[in-house]
C-alpha positions, 0 to 999 in steps of 0.5 A: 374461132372454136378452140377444141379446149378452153382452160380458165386460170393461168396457174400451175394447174391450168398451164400443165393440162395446157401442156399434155392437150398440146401435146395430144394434139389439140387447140387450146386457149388459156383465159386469165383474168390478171397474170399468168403464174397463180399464187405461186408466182408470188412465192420467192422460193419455192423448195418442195418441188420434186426434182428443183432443189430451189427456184422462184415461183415467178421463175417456175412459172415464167418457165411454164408459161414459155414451154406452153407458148413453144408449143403453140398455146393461145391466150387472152387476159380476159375474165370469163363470167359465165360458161353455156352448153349448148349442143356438144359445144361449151360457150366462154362469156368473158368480160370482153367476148364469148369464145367457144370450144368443145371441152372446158377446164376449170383450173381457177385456182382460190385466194389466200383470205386476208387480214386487209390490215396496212402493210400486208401487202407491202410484207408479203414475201418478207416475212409474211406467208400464207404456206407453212409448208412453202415457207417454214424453212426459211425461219428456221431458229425463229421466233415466228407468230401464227394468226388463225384458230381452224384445222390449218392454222394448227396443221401449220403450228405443228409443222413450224414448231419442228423448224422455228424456235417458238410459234404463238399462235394468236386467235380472234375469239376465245378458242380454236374452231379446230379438230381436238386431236389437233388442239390436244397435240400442239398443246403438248409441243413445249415450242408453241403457245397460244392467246386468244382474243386477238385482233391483228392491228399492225405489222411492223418491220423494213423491209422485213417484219419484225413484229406484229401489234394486236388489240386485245379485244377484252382489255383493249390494251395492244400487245406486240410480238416480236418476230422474223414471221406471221404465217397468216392461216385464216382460210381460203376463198374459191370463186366458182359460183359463176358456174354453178349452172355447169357444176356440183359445188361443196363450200364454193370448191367444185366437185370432180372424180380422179379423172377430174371430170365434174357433173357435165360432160366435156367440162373438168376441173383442176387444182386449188378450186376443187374440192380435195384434201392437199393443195399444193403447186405438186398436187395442182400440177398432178390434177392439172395432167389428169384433166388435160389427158381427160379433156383429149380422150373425151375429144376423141370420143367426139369424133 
């Protein structure tokens, strides 16, 4: 049966435009290819949205899920592949079947890149982040260990060392790939230093981190760090290129204006997956609004 939108993701974003088409009116379906939540729900605490002083980020997205599903909303735990146009009429081929609707939004969301080291997994959430500005405050005092060398890595090194009581930062190679005005400024903080020409081995610690172990990759010998935390800053990885017949892509990241409309008509994108400055649960939430107000007003012009 056509839908009027289909929204692909099942994050923050997806789910808030889900929100204001169903309250517009409209039929929409959600495609998820795993679970309903994003990386948020993967967050024991999430504290910096705007009204909600604390709460889990399964339990913020728990309470998303549930206030869509009240309001009608339809999903499946499908993968889409590949999206046609054909006519005024958008085409979903997912891993399972094709669904069909007159309006699409993107809302795919990215992956934090990670390590792949043992244990990674098994510590996230005790003492292993992916979000300075999610989790810093919870090692407050703290000794905590940086793992990355680019933009993001020292934006989180700055913003940390005002909160723990020392951040090292820790490189692969022998220098920072970063802005130098963020290279010049986080070597004036007296909190935070930095070693070069470290490779992660190990992470240590039950059932939180302790410390994490590197291979010097010059000496060879191991050094250990003693530490409550490892923010793990080594960059993001989007998955749009299955749509790139649809859109206008920058680094893999989908390019779309403030009404969050891409290169096609009727087909927009929201959230992490796009291209923009800050990504955060808030700021995913905002696109996720604004594509789903533009979505209903581009079906109306259809009729």
């Amino acid at each position: 049966m056509a839908q009027d939108v289909i929204i692909i993701g099942g994050g923050p974003a997806a789910m808030s435009a889900a929100l204001y088409l169903l309250r517009s009116g409209k039929k929409v379906l959600l495609l998820e290819k795993e679970a309903f939540g994003g990386q948020i729900a993967e967050s024991p605490r999430l504290e910096n949205y705007p009204s909600i002083q604390s709460i889990s980020g399964l339990e913020f997205s728990d309470n998303l899920f549930n206030q869509i599903m009240g309001l009608g909303a339809e999903f499946e735990l499908e993968e889409a592949e590949s999206i046609e146009k054909k006519g005024d009429a958008f085409l979903v081929h997912t891993n399972y079947q094709t669904h069909e609707a007159k309006a699409v939004i993107l809302a795919t969301g990215v992956k934090h890149r990670k390590l792949g080291n043992p244990r990674e997994e098994e510590l996230t959430g005790h003492g292993i982040s992916y979000c300075a500005v999610c989790d810093g405050d919870f090692f407050s005092g703290k000794d905590v260990v940086l793992i990355g060398d680019a933009n993001t890595a020292l934006q989180y090194a700055l913003l940390l060392a005002g909160k723990c009581h020392h951040v090292t930062i820790c490189t692969l190679f022998d220098r920072f790939f970063a802005d130098e005005i963020l290279v010049e400024a986080m070597k004036k903080v007296p909190n935070i230093s930095y070693r070069h020409n470290l490779n992660t081995k190990e992470f240590k610690g039950s059932p939180d981190l302790t410390s994490v172990v590197f291979t010097n990759t010059v000496t060879r010998e191991e050094e250990e760090f003693p530490c409550a935390g490892a923010f793990i800053a080594i960059g993001q990885i989007p998955d749009n290129d299955r749509y790139a017949n649809l859109v206008e892509l920058e680094k893999g990241f989908i390019k779309a204006n403030e009404k969050m409309e891409t290169k096609t008509p009727g087909l927009f994108a929201a959230g992490d997956c796009r291209v923009k400055g800050v990504r955060q649960v808030v700021t995913a939430v905002n696109d996720g609004a604004i594509a789903g107000l533009s979505a209903a007003n581009y079906l109306n012009t259809l009729k």
